[in-house]
C-alpha positions as CSV (number, residue, x, y, z in Angstrom):
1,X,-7.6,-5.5,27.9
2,X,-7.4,-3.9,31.4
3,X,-3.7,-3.5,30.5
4,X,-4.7,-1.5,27.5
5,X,-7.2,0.8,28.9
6,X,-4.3,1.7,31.6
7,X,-1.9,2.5,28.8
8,X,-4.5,4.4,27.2
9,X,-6.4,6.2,30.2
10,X,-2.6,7.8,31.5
11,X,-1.2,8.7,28.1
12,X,-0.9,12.0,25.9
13,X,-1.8,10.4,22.2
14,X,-0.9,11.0,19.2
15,X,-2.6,8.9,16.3
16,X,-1.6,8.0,12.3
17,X,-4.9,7.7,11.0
18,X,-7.2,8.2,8.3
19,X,-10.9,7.8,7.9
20,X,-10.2,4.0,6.9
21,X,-10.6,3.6,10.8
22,X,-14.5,3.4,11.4
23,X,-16.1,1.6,13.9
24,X,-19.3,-0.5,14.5
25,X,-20.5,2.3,16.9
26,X,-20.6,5.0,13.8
27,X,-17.6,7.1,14.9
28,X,-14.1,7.4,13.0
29,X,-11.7,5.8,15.8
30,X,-10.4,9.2,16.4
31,X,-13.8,10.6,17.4
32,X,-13.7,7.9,19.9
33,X,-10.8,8.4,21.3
34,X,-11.0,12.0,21.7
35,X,-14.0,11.3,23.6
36,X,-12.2,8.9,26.1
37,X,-8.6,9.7,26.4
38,X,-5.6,13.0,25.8
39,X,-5.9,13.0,22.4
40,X,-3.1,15.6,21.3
41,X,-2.0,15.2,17.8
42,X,-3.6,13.5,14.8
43,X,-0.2,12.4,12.2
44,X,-2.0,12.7,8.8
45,X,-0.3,10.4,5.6
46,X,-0.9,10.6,1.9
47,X,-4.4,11.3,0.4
48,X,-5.4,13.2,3.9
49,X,-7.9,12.4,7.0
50,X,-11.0,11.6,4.8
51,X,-8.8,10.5,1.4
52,X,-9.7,14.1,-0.4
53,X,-6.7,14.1,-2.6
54,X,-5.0,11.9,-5.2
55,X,-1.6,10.3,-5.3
56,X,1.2,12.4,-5.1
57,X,-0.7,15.2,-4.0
58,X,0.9,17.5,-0.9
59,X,-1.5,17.9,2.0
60,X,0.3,20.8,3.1
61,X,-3.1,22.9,2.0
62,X,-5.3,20.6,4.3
63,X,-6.3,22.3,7.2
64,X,-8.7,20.5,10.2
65,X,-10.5,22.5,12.7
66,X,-11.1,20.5,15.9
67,X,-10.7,22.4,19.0
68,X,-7.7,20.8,21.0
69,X,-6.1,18.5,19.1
70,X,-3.3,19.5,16.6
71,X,-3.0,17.6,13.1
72,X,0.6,17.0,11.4
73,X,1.0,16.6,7.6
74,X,2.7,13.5,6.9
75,X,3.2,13.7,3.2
76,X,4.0,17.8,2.5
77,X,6.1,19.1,-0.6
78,X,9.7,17.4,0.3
79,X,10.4,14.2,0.9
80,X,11.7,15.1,4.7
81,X,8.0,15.5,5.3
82,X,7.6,11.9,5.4
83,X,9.5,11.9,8.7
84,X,8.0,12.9,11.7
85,X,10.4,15.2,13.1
86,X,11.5,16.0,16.8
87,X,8.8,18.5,17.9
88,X,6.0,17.1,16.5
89,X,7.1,13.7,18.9
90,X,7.1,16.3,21.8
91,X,4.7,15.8,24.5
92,X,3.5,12.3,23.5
93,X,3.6,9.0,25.5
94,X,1.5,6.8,23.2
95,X,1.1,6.7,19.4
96,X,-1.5,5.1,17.7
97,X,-1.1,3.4,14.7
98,X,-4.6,3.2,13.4
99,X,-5.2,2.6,9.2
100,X,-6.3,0.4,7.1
101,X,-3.7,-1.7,4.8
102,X,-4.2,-3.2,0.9
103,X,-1.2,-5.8,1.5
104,X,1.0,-4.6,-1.1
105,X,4.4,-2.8,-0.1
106,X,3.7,-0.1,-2.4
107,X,0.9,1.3,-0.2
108,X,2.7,4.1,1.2
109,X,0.6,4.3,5.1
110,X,2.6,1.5,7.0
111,X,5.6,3.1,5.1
112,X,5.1,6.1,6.7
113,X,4.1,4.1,10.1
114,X,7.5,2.7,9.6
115,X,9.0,5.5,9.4
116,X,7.3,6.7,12.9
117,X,9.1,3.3,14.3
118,X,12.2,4.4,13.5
119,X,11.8,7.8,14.7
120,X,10.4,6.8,17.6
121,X,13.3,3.9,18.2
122,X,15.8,7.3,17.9
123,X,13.6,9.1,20.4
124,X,13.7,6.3,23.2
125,X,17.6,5.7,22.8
126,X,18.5,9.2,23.4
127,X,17.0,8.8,27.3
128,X,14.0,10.9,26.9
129,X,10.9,9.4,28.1
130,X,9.9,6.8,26.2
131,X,7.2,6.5,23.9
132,X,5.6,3.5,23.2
133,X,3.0,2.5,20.1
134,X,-0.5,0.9,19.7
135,X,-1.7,-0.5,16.5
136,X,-5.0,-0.9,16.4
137,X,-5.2,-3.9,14.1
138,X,-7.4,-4.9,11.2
139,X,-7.6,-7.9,8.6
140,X,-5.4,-7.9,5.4
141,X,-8.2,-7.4,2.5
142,X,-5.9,-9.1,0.1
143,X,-6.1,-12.4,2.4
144,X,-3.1,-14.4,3.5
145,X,-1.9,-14.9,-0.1
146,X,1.4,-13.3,-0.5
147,X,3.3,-12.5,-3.7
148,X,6.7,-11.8,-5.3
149,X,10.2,-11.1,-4.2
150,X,11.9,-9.3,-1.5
151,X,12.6,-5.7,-2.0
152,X,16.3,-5.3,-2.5
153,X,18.1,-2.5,-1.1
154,X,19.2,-0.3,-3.2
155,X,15.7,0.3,-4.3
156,X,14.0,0.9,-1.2
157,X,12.4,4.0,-1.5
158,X,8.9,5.5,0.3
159,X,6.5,2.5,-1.9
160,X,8.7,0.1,-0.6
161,X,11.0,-1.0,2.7
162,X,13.6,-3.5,2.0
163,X,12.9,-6.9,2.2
164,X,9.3,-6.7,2.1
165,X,7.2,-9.3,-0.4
166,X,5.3,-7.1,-3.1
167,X,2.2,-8.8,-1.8
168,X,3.4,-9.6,2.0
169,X,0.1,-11.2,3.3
170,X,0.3,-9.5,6.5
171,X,-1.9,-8.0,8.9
172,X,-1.0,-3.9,9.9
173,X,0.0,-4.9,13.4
174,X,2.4,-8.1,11.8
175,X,3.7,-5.7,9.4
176,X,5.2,-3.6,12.0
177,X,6.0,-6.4,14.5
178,X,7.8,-7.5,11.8
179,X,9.6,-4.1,11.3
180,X,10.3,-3.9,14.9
181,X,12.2,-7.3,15.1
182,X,14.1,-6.9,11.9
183,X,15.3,-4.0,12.1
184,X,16.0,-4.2,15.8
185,X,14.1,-0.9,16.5
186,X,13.7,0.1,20.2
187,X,10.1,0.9,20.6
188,X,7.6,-0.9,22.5
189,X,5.2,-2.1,20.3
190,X,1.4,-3.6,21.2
191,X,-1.4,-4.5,19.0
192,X,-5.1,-4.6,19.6
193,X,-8.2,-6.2,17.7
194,X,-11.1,-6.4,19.4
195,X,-14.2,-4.6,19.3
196,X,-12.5,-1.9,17.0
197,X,-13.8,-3.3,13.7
198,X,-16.9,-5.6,12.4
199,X,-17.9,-7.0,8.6
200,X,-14.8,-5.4,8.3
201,X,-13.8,-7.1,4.7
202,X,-17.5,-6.9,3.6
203,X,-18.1,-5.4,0.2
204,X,-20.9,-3.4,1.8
205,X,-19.0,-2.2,4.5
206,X,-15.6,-1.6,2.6
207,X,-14.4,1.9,3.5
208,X,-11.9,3.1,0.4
209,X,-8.3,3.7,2.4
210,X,-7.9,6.2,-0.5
211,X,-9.5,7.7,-3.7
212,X,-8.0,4.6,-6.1
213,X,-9.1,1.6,-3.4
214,X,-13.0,1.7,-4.4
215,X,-13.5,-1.8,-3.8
216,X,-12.3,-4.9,-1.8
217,X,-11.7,-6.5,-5.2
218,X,-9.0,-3.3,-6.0
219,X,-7.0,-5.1,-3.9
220,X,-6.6,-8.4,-5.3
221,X,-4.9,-7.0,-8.1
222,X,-3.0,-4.1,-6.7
223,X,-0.6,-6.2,-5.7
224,X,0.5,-6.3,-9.6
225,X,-1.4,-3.1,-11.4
226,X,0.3,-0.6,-9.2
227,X,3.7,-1.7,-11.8
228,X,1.4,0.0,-14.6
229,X,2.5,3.4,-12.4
230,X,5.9,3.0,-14.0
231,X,4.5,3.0,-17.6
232,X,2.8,5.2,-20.1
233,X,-0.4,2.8,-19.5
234,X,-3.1,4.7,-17.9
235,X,-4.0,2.1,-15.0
236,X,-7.5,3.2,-14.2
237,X,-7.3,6.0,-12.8
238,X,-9.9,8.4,-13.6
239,X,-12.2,5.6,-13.7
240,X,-15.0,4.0,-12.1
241,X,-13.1,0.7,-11.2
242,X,-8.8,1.8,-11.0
243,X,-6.4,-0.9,-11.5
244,X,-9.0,-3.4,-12.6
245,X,-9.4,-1.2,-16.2
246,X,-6.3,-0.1,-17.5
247,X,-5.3,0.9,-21.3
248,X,-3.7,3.5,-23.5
249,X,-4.6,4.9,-26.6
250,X,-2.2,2.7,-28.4
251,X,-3.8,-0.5,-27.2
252,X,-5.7,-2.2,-29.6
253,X,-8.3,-4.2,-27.2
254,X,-9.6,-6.6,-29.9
255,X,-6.3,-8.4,-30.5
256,X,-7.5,-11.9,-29.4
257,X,-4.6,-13.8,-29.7
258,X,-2.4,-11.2,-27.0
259,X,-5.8,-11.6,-24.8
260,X,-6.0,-15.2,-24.8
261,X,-2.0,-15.7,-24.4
262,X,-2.4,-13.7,-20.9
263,X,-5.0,-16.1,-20.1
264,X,-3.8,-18.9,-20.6
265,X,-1.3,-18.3,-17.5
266,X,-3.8,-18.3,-15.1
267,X,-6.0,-20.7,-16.6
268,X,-9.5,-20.2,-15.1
269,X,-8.6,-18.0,-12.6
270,X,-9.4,-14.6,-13.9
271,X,-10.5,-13.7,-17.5
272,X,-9.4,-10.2,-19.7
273,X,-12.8,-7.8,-21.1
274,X,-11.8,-5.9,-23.7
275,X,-13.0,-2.4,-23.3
276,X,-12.4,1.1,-24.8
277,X,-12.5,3.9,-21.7
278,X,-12.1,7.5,-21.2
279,X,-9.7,8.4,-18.0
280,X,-11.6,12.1,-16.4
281,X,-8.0,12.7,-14.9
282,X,-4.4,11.7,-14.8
283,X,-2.9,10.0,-17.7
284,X,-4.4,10.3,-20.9
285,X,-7.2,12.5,-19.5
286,X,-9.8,13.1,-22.1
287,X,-8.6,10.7,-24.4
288,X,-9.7,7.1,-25.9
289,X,-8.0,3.7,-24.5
290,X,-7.8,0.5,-25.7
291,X,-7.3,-1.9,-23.3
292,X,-9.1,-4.2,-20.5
293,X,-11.3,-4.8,-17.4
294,X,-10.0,-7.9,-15.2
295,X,-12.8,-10.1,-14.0
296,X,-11.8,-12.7,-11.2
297,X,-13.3,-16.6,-11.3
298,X,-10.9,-17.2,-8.2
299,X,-10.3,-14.2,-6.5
300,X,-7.6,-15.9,-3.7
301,X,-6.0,-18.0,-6.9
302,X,-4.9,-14.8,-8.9
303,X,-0.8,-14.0,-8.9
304,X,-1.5,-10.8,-9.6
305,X,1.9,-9.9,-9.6
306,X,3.1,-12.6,-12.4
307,X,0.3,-11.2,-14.1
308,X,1.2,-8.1,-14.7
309,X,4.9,-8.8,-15.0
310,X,4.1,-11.1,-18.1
311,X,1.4,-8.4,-19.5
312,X,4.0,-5.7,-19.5
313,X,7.0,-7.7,-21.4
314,X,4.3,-8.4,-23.9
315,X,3.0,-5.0,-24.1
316,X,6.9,-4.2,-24.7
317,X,7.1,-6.3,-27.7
318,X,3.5,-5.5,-29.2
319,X,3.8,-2.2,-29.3
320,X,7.7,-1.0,-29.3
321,X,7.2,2.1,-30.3
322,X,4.6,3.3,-28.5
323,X,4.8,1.2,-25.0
324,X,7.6,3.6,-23.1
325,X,8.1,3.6,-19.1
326,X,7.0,7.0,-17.0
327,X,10.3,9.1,-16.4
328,X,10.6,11.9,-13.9
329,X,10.5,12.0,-10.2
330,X,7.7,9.3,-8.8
331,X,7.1,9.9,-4.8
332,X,9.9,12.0,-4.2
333,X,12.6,9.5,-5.9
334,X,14.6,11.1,-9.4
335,X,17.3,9.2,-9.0
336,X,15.7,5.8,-10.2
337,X,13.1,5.1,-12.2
338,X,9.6,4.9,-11.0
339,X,9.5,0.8,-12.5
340,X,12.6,0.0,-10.6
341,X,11.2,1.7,-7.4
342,X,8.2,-0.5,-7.5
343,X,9.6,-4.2,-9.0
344,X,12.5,-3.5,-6.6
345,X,14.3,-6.6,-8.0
346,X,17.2,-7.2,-11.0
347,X,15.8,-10.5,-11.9
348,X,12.1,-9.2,-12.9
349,X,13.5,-6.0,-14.1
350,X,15.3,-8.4,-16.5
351,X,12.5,-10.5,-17.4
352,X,11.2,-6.9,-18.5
353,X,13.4,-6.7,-20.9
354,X,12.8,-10.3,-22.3
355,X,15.7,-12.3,-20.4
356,X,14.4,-15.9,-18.6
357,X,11.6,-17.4,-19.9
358,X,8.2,-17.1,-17.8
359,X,8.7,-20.6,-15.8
360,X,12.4,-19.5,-14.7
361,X,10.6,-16.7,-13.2
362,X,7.6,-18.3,-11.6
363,X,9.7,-20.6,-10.4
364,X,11.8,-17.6,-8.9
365,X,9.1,-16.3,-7.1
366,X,7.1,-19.4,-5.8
367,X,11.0,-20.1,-4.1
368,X,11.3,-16.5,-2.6
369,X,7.4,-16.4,-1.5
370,X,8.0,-20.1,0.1
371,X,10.7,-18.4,1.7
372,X,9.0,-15.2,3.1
373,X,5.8,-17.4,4.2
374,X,8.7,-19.4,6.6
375,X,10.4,-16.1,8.1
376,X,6.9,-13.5,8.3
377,X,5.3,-16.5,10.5
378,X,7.0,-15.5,13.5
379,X,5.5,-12.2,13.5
380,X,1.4,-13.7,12.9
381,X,1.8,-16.3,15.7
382,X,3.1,-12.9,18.2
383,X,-0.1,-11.8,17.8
């Protein structure tokens, strides 16, 4: 700890944060550190310091006023505004990586953190003076349970660096351990837990990252609904409870045999409430949906991943007319498809389209999440 304080008492800071970071005293992390340290530059990612705007929205109109410190848009109108560029690093020793994580790879903050590591790593090579990072860690509220396949190359895009699990199980400060040693970036990297956080996974003390993370339980299923972005399902958004309900006006909720079928693949574990709902914004604003609520028995059981996979084929053969997947650009990408971006793997893009039956797949991911449990462990015991 005396170590820490050191690093942090001689350094000009410069913090990723969001108002996810809120501590036990009643202060946002950055208030406190402000008050304590050379806070210079706050790096702001998607949704914006206190998670005003919705996905996909620039934060190029945000604008902070706090005398002394200097705030950076992370996520403007291009996609080079993802990258921190050269001036922005200027004049900084220590950046703090301070934000709350779902566990799923398509949550775009420890992309963008990432993406600082890298930076960084090109900064430190060139012979300036070196700048070195802190996480300020916090608990995965998806748990230890991880899900799916590594993300294969050629679809990496900004929801999802290569290699990474859908549902990866980590902790932020793993995550980017991980990174660091993977990718054999050169950045001096040191995590710190305690005395930042408290009740932290509490339902009554959840603080939403973003505007679609309401609720701990979002994140049990995130891991899996956040596919539904690729479709022309609406999946929650605009609702009280986002990726738990999710629908279209095609849907025809009181078809009990397609209901029970999904059940039966998780027997127990979670069970499907047929609904009718209204999104207030994004897709099919205004208009009537068939479709569902998911209600957990056994919250740390649910493959919410398989899930969701296996809804979506069926949804494909149900309704083949109407069922179509979103087109147009999705987080900067045009090239691909936004469902390719997010499954991120030729096998389950396959079993999309109805090749391999559902226990050649579920056999395929318990092998590559077996596989990912074995090589991720070296960066939860470093810490």
């Amino acid at each position: 700890m005396k170590q820490i304080e050191t690093l942090l008492r001689k350094a000009r800071i410069g913090m990723i944060t969001n108002q996810s970071a809120f501590g036990p005293n009643g202060e946002y992390h950055f208030q406190t550190i402000r008050k304590r340290y050379d806070l210079k530059k706050i790096f702001l990612p998607e949704h914006g310091l206190f998670a005003e705007l919705q996905d996909q929205v620039s934060g190029s109109g945000l604008r902070y006023d706090w005398e002394g410190v200097e705030f950076v848009n992370l996520y403007g109108d291009h996609e080079s505004s993802l990258v921190p560029d050269a001036v922005s690093l200027e004049g900084l020793d220590l950046i703090l990586v301070d934000i709350r994580d779902t566990g799923a790879r398509y949550y775009t903050f420890l992309t963008t953190a990432y993406y600082f590591l890298e930076e960084i790593g090109k900064w430190n090579s060139s012979g300036k003076q070196e700048i070195s990072v802190l996480v300020i860690d916090s608990s995965n509220p998806a748990g230890r349970k991880v899900e799916g396949t590594p993300l294969q190359k050629e679809f990496e895009s900004f929801v999802g660096v290569r290699g990474v699990l859908h549902r990866h199980g980590l902790t932020p400060g793993e995550l980017l351990s991980y990174y660091v040693e993977e990718f054999s970036i050169n950045v001096n990297l040191k995590t710190i837990r305690k005395g930042w956080y408290r009740d932290e996974n509490g339902e009554f003390s959840w603080i939403p990252p973003s505007p679609n993370i309401p609720f701990r339980s979002t994140c049990y299923v995130y891991s899996g609904q956040c596919l539904l972005e690729g479709t022309n399902l609406s999946e929650g958004r605009g609702t009280t409870r986002p990726f738990e309900i999710f629908g279209a006006p095609y849907v025809d909720e009181r078809k009990e045999k397609f209901r029970k079928e999904l059940e039966r693949l998780q027997k127990d574990v979670f069970v499907l409430r047929p609904l009718k709902f209204v999104p207030t914004f994004h897709k099919h604003k205004d208009l009537v949906c068939g479709g569902y609520q998911i209600l957990l028995r056994k919250p740390e059981k649910f493959h919410a991943l398989y899930f969701t996979l296996k809804f979506i084929r069926m949804l494909r053969e149900e309704y083949p007319n109407e069922f179509a997947y979103r087109d147009g650009a999705y987080e900067f990408r045009s090239d691909r498809p936004a469902i390719e971006l997010l499954v991120g793997d030729r096998i389950l893009l396959d079993y999309l389209n109805g090749e391999y039956s559902d226990s050649i797949v579920f056999e395929y991911l318990q092998e590559a999440e077996a596989s990912w449990r074995k090589k991720s462990r070296r960066s939860i015991r470093k810490f």
